[in-house]
C-alpha positions as a Markdown table, in Angstrom:
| # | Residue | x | y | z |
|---|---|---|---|---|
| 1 | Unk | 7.7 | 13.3 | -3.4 |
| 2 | Unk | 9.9 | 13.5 | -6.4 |
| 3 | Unk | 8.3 | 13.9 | -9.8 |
| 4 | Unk | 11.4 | 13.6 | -11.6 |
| 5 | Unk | 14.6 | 11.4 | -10.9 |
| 6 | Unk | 17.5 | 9.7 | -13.1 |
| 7 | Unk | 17.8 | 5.5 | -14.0 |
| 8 | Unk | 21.3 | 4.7 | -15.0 |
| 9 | Unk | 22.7 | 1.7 | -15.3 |
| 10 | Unk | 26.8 | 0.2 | -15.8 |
| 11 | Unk | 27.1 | -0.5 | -19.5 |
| 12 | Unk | 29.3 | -2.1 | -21.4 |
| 13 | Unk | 30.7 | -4.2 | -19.0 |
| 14 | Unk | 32.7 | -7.4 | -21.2 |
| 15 | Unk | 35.6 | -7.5 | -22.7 |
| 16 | Unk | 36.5 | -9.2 | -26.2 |
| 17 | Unk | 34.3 | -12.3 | -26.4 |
| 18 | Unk | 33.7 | -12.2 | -22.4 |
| 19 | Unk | 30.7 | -11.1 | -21.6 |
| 20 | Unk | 29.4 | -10.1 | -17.5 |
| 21 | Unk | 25.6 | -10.2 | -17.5 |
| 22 | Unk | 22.6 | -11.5 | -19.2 |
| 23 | Unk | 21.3 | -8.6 | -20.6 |
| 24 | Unk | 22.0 | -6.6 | -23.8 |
| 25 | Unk | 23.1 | -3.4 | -23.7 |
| 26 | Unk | 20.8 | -2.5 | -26.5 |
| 27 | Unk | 17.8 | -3.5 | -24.4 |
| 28 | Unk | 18.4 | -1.6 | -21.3 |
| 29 | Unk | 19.8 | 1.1 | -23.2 |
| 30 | Unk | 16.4 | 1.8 | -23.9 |
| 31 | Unk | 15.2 | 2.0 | -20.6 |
| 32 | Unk | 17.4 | 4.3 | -19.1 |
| 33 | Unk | 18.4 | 8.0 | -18.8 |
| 34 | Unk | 22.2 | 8.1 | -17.8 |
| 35 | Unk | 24.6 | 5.2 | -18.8 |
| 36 | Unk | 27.7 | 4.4 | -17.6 |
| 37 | Unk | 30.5 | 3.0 | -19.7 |
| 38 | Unk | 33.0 | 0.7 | -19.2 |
| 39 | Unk | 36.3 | 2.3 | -19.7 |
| 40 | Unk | 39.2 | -0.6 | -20.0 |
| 41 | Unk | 40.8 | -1.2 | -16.8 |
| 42 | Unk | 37.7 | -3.1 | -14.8 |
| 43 | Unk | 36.0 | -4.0 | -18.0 |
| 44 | Unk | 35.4 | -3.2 | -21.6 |
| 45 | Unk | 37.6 | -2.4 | -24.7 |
| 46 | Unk | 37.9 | 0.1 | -27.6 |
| 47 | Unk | 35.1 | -2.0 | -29.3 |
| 48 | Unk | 33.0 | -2.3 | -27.1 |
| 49 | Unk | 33.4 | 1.5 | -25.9 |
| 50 | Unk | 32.8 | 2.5 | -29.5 |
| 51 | Unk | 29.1 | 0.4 | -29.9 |
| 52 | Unk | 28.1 | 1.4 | -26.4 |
| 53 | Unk | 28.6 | 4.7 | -26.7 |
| 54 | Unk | 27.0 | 5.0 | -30.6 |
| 55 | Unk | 24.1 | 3.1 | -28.3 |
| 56 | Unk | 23.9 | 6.1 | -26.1 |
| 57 | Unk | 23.9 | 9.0 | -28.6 |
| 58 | Unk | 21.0 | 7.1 | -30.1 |
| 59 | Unk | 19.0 | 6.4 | -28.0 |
| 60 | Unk | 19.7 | 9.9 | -26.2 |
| 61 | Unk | 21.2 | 8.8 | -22.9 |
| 62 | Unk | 23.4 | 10.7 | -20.9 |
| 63 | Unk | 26.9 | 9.6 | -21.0 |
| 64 | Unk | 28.9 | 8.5 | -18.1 |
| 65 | Unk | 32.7 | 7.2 | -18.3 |
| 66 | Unk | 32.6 | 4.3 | -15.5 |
| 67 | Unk | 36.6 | 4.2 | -14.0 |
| 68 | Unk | 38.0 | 1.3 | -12.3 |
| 69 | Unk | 41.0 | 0.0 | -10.6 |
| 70 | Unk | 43.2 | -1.7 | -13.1 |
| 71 | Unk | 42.1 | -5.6 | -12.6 |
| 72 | Unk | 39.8 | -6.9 | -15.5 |
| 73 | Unk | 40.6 | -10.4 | -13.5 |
| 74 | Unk | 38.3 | -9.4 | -10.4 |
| 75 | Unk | 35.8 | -7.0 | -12.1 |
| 76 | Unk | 37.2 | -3.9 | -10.1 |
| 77 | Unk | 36.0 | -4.8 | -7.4 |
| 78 | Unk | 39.1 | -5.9 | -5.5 |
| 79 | Unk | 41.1 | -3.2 | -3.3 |
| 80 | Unk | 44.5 | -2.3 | -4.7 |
| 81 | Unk | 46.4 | -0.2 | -2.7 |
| 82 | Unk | 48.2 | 2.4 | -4.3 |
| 83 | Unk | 48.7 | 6.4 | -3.8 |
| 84 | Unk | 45.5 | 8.6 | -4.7 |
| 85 | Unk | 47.5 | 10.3 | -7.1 |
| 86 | Unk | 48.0 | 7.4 | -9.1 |
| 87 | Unk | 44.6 | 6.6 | -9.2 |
| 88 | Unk | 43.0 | 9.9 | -10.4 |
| 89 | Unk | 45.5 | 9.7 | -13.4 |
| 90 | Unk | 44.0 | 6.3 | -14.0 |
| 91 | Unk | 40.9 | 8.2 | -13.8 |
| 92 | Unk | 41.9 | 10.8 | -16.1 |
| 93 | Unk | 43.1 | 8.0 | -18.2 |
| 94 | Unk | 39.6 | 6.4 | -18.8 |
| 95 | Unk | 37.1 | 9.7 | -19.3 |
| 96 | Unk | 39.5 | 10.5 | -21.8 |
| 97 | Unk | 38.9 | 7.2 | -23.9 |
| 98 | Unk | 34.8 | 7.2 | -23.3 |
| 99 | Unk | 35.4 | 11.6 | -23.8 |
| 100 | Unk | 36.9 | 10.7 | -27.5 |
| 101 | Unk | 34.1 | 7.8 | -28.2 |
| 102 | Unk | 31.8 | 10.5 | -27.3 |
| 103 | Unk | 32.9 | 13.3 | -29.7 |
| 104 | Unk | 33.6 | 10.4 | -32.3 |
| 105 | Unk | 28.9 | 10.1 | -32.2 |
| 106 | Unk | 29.0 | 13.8 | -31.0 |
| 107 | Unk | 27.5 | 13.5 | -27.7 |
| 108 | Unk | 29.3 | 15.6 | -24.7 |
| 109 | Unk | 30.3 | 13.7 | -21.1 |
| 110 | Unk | 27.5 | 13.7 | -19.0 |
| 111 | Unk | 29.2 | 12.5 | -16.0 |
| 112 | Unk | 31.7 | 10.6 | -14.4 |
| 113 | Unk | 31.0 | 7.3 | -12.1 |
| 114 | Unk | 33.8 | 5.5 | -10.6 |
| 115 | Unk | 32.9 | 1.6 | -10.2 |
| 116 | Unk | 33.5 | -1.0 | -7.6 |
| 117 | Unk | 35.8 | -1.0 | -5.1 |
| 118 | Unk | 37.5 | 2.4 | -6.8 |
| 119 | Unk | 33.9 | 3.7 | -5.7 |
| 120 | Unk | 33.9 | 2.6 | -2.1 |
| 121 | Unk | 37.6 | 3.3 | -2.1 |
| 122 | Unk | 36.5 | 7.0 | -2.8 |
| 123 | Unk | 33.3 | 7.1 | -0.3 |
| 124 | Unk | 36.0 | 6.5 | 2.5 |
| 125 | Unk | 38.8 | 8.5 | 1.5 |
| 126 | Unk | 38.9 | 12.1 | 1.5 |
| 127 | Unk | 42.5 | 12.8 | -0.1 |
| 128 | Unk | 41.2 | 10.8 | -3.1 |
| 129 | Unk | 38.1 | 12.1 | -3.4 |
| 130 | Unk | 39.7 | 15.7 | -3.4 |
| 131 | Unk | 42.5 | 14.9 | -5.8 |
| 132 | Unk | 39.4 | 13.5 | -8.0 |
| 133 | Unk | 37.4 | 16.4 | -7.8 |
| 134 | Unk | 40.4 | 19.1 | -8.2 |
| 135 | Unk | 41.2 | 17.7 | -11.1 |
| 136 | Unk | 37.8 | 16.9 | -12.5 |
| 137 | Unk | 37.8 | 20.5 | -12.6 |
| 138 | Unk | 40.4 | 21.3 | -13.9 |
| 139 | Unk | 39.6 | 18.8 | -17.2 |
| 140 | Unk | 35.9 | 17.7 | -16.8 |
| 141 | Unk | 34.7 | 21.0 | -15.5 |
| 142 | Unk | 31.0 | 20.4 | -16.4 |
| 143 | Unk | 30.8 | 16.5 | -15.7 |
| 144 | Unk | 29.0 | 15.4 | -12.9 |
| 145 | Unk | 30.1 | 13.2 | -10.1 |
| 146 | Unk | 28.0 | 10.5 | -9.0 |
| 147 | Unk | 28.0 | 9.2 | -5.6 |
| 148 | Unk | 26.9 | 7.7 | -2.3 |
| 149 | Unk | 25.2 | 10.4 | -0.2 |
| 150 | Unk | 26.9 | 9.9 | 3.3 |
| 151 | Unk | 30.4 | 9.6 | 1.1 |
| 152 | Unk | 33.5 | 11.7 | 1.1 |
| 153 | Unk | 33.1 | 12.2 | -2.5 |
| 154 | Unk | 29.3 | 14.0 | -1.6 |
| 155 | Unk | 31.0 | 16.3 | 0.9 |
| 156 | Unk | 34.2 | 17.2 | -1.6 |
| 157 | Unk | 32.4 | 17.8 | -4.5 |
| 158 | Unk | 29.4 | 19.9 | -2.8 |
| 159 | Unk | 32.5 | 22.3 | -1.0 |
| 160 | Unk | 34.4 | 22.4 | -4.3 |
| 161 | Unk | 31.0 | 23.5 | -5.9 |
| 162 | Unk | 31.5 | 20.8 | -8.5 |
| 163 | Unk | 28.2 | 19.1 | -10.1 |
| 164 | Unk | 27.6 | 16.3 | -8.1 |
| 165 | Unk | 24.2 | 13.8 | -8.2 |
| 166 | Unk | 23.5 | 11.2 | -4.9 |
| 167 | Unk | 22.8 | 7.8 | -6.1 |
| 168 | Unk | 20.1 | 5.4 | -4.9 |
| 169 | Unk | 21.3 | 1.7 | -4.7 |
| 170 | Unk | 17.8 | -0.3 | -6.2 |
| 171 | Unk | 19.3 | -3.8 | -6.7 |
| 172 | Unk | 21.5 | -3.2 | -3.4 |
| 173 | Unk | 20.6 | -3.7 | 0.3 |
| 174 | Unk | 21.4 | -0.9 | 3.0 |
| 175 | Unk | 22.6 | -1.0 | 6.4 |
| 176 | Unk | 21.1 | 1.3 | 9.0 |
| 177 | Unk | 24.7 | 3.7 | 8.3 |
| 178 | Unk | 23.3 | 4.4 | 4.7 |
| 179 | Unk | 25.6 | 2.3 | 2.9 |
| 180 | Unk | 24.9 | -0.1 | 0.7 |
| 181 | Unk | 25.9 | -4.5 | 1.9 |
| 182 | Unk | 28.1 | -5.1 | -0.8 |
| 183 | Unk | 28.0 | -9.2 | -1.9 |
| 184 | Unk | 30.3 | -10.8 | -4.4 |
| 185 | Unk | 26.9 | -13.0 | -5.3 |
| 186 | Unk | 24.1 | -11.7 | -6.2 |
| 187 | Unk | 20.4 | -13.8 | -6.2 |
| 188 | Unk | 18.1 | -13.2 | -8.8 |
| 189 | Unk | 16.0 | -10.8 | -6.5 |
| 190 | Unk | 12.8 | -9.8 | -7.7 |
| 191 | Unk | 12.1 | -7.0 | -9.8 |
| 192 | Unk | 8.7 | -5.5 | -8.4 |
| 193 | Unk | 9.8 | -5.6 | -5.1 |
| 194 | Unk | 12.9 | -3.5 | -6.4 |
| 195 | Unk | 10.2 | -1.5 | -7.7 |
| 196 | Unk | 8.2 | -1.1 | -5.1 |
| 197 | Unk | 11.7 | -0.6 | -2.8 |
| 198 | Unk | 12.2 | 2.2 | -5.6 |
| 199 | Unk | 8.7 | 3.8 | -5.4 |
| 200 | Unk | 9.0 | 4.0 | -1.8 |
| 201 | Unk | 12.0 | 6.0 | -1.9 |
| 202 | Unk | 11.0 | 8.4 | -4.5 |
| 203 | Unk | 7.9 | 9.1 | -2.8 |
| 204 | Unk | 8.2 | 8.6 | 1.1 |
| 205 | Unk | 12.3 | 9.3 | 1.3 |
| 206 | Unk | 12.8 | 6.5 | 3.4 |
| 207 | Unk | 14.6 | 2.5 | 3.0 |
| 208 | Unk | 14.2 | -0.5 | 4.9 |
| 209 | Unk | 17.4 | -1.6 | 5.7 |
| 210 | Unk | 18.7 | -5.2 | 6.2 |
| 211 | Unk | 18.2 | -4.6 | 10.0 |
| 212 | Unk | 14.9 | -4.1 | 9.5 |
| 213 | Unk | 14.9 | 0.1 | 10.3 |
| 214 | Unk | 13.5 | 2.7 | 7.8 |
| 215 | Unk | 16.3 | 5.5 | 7.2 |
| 216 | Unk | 16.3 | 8.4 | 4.9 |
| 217 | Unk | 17.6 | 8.5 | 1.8 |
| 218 | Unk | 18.3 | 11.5 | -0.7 |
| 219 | Unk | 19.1 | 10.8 | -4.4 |
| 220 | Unk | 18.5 | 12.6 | -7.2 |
| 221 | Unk | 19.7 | 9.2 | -9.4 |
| 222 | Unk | 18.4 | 5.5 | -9.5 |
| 223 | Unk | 21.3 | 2.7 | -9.6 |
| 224 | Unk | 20.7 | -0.7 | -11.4 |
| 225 | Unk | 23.4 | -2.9 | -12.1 |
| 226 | Unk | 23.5 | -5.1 | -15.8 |
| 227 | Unk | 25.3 | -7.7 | -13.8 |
| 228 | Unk | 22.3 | -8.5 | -11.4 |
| 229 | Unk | 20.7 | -11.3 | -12.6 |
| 230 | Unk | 16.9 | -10.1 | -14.2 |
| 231 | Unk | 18.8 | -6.8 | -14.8 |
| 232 | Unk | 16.3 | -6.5 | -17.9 |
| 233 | Unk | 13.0 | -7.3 | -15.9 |
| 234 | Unk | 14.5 | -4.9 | -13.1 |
| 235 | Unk | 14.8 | -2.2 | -15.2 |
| 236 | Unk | 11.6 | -2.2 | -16.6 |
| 237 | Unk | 9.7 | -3.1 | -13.7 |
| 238 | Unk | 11.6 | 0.0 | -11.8 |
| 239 | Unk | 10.4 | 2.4 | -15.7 |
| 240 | Unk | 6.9 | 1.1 | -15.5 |
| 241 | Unk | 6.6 | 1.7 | -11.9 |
| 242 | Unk | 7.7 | 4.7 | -11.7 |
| 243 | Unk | 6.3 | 6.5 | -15.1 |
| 244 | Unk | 3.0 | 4.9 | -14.1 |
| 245 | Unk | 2.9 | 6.9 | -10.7 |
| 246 | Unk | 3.8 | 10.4 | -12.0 |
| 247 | Unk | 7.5 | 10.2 | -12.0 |
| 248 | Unk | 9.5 | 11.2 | -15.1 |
| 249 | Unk | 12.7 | 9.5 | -15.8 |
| 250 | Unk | 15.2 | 12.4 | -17.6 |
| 251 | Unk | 19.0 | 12.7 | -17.7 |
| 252 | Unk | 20.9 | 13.4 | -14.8 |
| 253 | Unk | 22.2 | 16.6 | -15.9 |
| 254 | Unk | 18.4 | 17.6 | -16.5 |
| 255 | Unk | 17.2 | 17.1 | -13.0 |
| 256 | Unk | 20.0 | 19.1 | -11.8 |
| 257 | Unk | 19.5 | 21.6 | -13.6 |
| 258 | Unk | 15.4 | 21.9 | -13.0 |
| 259 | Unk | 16.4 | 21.5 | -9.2 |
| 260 | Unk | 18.7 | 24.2 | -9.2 |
């Protein structure tokens, strides 16, 4: 059973006056240990960078830079394909904006967390995720990677001996493979049975996947998204849950470190 594990959640996620998602970032900053920030090319813009990450340093969340492919029009999460050399220096591109936010408020990169189909892209594709990860260490030496268990990235990062931190997918549903169903619409799901979903994990290991099987799963972090509809209620329910069965929610870079 764990008795400590990470929440983080995509922050950030507009652009100008456009807006994806119900909930403020204020509110679920607060609920949270690790956030990840949109960096410009899927979503977000210097503004917003500059409030989100202010958010994070005080409320004393972790922070992630969130990379996507270049397409603001489809969210990232549209394929574009492209050489992975190109897209690590895209990568590059976008810590270094939510890097210079961060030293702007004083508080260091916690991690890195590609999004959408740049993330799935990356599970799949070893040259990628080993062009990431040589160069993450070459400029984000300390920054974690976080990722999909079964994925590429997982394997890469833990031969490299780079810091690397599994994900758990709570508004997402699993196949019996391990990897998350992705849907371009999301219902409004409920948030204690994400809870509960949550719970389960933590303390038995195990998911019940959309075929109806219970397969392992290994995470050290909590995924919720801010686009899911409820993202607020789910991130509570999923704190309150969690906190009121003995788990502690800390920084992702704190469990690693009290694992290791």
């Amino acid at each position: 059973m764990k008795t400590e594990v990470d929440l983080n959640c995509d922050m950030g996620e507009g652009f100008g006056q456009w807006v994806l998602g119900e909930a403020p970032d204020e509110d679920l900053m607060a609920l949270i240990s690790s956030a990840n920030i949109a960096a410009g090319f899927h979503a977000g813009d210097p503004n917003s960078m500059d409030r989100v990450v202010k958010l994070a340093q005080q409320y004393g969340v972790g922070l992630g830079a969130h990379p996507g492919y270049r397409d603001l029009q489809g969210f990232g999460r549209r394929y574009i394909r492209t050489s992975a050399e190109e897209l690590v220096n895209d990568i590059v591109y976008q810590i270094g904006a939510i890097r210079e936010f961060g030293r702007r408020y004083g508080i260091a990169l916690q991690h890195v967390k590609p999004h959408g189909a740049l993330y799935m892209e990356a599970a799949v594709n070893e040259e990628l995720s080993q062009l990431m990860v040589d160069t993450l260490q070459k400029t984000s030496s300390d920054a974690i990677i976080f990722c999909m268990g079964i994925s590429k990235t997982y394997e890469v990062a833990k031969r490299l001996g780079h810091p690397v931190v599994r994900e758990f997918y709570a508004d997402r549903d699993y196949d019996d493979t391990g990897s998350i169903v992705f849907k371009r619409q999301v219902a409004r799901p409920d948030p204690q049975q994400i809870a509960a979903k949550c719970l389960r994990a933590c303390q038995e290991g195990v998911v019940r996947t959309v075929d109806g099987n219970d397969i392992p799963i290994e995470f050290e972090s909590i995924c919720f998204h801010s686009d899911t509809p409820g993202a607020l209620e789910i991130g509570r329910a999923i704190r309150s849950t969690l906190t009121e069965n003995g788990i502690t929610i800390a920084a992702a870079a704190t469990v690693l470190e009290r694992a290791s």
